[in-house]
ROBAGU-821745 format. One record per residue: residue number from 1; y, x, z of N, C-alpha, C in turn. Coordinates in nm, 2 decimals. Layout:
residues N
<vexro nr="NUM" n_Y="Y" n_X="X" n_Z="Z" ca_Y="Y" ca_X="X" ca_Z="Z" c_Y="Y" c_X="X" c_Z="Z"/>
...
END
This chain:
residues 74
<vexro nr="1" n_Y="-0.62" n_X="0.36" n_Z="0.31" ca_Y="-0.64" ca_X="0.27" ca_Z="0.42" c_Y="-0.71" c_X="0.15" c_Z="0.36"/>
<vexro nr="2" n_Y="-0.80" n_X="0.04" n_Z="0.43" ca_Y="-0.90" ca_X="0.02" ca_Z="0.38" c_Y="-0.78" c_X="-0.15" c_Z="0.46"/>
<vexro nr="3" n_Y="-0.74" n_X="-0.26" n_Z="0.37" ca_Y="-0.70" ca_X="-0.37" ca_Z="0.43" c_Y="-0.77" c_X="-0.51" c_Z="0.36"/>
<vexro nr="4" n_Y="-0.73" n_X="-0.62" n_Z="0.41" ca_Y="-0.78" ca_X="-0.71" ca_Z="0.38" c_Y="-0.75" c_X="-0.77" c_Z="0.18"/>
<vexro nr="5" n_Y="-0.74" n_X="-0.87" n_Z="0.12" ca_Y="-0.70" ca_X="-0.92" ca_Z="0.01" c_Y="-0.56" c_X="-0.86" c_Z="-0.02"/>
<vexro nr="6" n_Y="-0.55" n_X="-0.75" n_Z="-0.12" ca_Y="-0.39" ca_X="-0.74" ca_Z="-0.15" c_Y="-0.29" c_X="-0.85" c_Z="-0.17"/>
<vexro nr="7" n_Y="-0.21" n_X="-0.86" n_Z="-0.16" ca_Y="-0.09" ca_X="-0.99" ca_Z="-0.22" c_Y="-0.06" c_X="-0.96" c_Z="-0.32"/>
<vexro nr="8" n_Y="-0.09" n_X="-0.85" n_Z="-0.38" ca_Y="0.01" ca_X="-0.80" ca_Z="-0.52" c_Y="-0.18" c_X="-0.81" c_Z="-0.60"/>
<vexro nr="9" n_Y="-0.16" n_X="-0.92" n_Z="-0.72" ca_Y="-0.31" ca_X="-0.90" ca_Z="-0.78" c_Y="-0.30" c_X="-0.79" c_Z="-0.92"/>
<vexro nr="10" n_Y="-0.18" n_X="-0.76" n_Z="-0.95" ca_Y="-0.20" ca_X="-0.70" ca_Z="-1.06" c_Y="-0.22" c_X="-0.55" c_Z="-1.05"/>
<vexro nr="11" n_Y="-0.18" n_X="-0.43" n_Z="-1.10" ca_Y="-0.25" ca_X="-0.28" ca_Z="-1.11" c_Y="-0.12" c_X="-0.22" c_Z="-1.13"/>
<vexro nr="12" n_Y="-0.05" n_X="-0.20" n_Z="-1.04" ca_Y="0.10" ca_X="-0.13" ca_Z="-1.02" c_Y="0.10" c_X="-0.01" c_Z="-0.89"/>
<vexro nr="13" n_Y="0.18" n_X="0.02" n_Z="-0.91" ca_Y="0.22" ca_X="0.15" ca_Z="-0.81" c_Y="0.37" c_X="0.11" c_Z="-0.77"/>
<vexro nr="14" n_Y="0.37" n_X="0.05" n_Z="-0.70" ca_Y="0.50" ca_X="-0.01" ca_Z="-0.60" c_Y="0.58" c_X="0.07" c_Z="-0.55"/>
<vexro nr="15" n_Y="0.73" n_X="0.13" n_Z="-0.57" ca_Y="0.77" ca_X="0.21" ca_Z="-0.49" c_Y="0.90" c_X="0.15" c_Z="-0.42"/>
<vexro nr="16" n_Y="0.90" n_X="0.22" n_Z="-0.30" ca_Y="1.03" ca_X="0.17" ca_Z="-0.21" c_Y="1.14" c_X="0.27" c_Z="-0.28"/>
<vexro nr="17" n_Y="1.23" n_X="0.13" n_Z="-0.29" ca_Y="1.38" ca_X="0.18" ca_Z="-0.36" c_Y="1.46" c_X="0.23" c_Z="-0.25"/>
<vexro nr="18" n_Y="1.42" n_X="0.17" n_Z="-0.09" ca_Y="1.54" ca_X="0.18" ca_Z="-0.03" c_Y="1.51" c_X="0.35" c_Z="0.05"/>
<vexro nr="19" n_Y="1.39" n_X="0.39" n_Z="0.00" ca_Y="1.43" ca_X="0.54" ca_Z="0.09" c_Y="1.36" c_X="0.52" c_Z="0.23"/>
<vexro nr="20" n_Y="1.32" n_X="0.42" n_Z="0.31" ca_Y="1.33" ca_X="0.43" ca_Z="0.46" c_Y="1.18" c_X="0.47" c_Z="0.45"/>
<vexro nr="21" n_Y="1.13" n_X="0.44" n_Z="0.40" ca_Y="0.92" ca_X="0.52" ca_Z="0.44" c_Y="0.91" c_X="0.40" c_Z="0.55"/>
<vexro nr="22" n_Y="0.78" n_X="0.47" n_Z="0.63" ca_Y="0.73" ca_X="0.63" ca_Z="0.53" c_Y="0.67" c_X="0.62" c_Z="0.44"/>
<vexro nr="23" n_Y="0.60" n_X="0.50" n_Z="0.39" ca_Y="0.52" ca_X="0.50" ca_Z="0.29" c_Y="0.64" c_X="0.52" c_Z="0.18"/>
<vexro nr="24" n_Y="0.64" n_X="0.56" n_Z="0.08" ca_Y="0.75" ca_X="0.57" ca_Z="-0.02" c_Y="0.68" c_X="0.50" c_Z="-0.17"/>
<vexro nr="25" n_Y="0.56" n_X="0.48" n_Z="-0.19" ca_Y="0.49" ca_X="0.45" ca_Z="-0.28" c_Y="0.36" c_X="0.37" c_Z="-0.24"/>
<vexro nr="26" n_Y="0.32" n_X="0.29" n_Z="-0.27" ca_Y="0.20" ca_X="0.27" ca_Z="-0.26" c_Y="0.13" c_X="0.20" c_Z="-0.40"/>
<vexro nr="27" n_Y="-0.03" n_X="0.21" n_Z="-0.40" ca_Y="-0.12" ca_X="0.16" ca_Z="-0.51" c_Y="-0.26" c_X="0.10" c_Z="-0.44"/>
<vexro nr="28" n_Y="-0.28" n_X="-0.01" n_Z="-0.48" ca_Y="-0.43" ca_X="-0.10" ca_Z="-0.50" c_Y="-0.50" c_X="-0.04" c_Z="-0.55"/>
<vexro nr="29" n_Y="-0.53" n_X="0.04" n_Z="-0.48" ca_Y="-0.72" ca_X="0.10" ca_Z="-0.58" c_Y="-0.80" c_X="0.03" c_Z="-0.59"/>
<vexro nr="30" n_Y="-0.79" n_X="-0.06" n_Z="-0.52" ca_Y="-0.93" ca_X="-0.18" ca_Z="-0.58" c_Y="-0.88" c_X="-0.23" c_Z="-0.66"/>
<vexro nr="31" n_Y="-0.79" n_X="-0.30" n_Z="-0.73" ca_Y="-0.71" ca_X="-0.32" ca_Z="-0.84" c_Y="-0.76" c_X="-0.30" c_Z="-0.98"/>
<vexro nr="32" n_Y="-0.77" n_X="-0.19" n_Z="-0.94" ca_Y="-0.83" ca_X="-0.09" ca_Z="-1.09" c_Y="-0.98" c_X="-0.06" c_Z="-1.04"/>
<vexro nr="33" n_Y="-1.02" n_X="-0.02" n_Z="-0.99" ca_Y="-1.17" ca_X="-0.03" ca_Z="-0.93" c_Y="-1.22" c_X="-0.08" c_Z="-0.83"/>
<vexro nr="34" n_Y="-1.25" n_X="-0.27" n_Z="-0.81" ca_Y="-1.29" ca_X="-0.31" ca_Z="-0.72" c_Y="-1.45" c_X="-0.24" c_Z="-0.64"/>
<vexro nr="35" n_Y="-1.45" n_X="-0.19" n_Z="-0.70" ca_Y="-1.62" ca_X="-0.13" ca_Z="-0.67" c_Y="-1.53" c_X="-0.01" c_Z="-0.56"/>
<vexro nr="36" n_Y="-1.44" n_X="0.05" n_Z="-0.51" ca_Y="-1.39" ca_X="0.11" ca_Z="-0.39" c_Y="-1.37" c_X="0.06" c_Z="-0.26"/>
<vexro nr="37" n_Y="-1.40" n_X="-0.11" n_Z="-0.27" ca_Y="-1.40" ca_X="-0.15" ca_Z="-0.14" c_Y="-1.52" c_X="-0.23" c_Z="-0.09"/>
<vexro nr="38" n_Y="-1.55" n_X="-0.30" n_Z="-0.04" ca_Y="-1.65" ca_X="-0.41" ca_Z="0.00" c_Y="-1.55" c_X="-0.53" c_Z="-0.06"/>
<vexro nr="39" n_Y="-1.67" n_X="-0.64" n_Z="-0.09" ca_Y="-1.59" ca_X="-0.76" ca_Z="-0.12" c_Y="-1.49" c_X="-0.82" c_Z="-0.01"/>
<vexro nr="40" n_Y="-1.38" n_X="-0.84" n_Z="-0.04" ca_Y="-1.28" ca_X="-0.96" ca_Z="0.05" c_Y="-1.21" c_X="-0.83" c_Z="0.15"/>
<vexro nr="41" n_Y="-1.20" n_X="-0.70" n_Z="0.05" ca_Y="-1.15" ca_X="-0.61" ca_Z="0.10" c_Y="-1.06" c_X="-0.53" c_Z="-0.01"/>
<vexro nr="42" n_Y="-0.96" n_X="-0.45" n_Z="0.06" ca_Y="-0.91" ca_X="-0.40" ca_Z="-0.09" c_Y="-0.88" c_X="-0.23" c_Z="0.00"/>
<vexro nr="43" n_Y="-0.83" n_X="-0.14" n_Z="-0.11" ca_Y="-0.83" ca_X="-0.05" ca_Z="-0.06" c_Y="-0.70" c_X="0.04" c_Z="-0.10"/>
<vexro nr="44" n_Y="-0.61" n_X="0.05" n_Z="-0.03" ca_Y="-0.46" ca_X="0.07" ca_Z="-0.05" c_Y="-0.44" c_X="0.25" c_Z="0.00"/>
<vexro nr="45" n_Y="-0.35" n_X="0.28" n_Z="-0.15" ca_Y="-0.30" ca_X="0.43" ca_Z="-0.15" c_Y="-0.18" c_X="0.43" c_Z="-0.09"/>
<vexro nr="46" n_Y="-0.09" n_X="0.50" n_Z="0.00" ca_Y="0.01" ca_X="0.54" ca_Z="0.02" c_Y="0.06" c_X="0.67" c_Z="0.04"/>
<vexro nr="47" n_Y="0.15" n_X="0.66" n_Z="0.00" ca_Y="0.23" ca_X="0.83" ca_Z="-0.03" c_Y="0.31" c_X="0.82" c_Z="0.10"/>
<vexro nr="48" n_Y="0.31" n_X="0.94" n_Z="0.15" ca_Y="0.42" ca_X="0.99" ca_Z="0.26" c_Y="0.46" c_X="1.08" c_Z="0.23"/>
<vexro nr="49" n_Y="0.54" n_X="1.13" n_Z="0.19" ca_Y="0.60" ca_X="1.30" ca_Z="0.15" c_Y="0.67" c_X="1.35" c_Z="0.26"/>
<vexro nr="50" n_Y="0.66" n_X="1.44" n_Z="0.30" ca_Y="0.76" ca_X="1.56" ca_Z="0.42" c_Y="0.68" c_X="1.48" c_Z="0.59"/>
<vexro nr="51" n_Y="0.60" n_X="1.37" n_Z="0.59" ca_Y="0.52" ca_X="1.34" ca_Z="0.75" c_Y="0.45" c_X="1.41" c_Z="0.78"/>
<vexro nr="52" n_Y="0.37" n_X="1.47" n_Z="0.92" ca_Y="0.32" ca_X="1.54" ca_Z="0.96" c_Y="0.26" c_X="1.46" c_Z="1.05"/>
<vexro nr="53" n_Y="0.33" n_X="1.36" n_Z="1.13" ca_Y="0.30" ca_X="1.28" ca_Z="1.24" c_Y="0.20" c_X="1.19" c_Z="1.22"/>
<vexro nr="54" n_Y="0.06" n_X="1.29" n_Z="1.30" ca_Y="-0.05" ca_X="1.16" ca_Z="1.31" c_Y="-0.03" c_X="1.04" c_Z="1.37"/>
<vexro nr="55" n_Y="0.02" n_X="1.00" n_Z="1.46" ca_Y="0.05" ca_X="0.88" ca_Z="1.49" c_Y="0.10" c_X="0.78" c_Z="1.37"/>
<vexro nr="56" n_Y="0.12" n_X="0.81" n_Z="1.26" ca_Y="0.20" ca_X="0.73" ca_Z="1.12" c_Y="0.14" c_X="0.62" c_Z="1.11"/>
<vexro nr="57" n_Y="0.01" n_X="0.59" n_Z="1.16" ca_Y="-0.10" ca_X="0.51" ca_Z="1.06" c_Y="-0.03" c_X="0.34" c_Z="1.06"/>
<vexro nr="58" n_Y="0.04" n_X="0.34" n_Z="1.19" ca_Y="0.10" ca_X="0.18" ca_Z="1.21" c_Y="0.21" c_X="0.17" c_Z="1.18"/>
<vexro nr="59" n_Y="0.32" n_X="0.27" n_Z="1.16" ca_Y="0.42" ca_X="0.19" ca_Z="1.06" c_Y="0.40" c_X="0.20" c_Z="0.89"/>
<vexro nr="60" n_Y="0.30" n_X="0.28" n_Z="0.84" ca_Y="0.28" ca_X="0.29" ca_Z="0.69" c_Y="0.18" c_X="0.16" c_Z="0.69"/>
<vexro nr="61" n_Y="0.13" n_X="0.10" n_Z="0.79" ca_Y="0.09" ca_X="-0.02" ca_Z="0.76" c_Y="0.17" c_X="-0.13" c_Z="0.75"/>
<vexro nr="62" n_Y="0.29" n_X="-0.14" n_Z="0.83" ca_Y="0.39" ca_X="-0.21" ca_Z="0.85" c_Y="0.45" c_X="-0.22" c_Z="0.67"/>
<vexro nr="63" n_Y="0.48" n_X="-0.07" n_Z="0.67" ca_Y="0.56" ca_X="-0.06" ca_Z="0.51" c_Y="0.44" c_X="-0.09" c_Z="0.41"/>
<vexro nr="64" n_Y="0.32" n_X="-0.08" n_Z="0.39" ca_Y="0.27" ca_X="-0.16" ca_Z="0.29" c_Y="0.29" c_X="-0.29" c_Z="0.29"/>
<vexro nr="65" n_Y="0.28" n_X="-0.38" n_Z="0.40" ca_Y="0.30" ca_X="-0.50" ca_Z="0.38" c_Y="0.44" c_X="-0.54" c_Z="0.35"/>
<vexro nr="66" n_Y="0.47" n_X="-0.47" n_Z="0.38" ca_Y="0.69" ca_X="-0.53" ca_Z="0.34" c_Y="0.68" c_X="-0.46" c_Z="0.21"/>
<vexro nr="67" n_Y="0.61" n_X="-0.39" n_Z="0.12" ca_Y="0.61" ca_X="-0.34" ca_Z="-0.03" c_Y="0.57" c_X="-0.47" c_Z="-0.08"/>
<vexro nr="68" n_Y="0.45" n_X="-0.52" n_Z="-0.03" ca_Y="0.37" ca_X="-0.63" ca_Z="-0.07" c_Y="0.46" c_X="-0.72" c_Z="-0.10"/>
<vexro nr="69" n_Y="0.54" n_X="-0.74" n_Z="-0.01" ca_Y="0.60" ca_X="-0.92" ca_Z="0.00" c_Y="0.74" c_X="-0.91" c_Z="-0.08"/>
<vexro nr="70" n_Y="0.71" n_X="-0.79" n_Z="-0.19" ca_Y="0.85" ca_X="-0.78" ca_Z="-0.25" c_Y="0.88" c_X="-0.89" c_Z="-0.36"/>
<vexro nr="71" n_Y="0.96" n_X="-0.98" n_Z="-0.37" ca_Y="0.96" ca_X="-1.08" ca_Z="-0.45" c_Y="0.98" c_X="-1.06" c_Z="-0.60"/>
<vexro nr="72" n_Y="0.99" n_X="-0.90" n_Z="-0.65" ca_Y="0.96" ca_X="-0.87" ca_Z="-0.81" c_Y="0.83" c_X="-0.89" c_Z="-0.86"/>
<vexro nr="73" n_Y="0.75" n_X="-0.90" n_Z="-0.74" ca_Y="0.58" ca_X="-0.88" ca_Z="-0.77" c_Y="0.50" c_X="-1.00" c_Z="-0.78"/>
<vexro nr="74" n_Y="0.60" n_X="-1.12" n_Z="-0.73" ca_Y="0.53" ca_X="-1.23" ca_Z="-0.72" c_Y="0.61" c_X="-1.31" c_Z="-0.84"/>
END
């Protein structure tokens, strides 16, 4: 999924400890290759394991940003 400036600037793979998803992992690929996004854009991996539900796209958005604002990262 394609979002604005990450909050996390370094080159990590973030995972949720607590289990709730759906995202259970996420990674900044622009991070490690900004040439994956347009400038003042970044471009974010997330893992869902066992979802099926196309509808997902707006709470794995929700859980990237609450991965983001985790205070080990800042």
């Amino acid at each position: 999924m394609a979002d604005a400036t990450p909050a996390i600037p370094d080159r990590y793979i973030v995972l949720d400890g607590t289990g709730r998803g759906p995202a259970l992992d996420i990674a900044l690929m622009t991070n490690v290759a900004p040439e994956y996004a347009p400038d003042g854009s970044a471009l974010i991996a997330a893992a869902c394991p066992g979802t099926l539900d196309a509808g997902i796209e707006p709470a794995v958005r929700n859980a990237t940003i609450e991965l983001q604002r985790c205070p080990a990262l800042h």
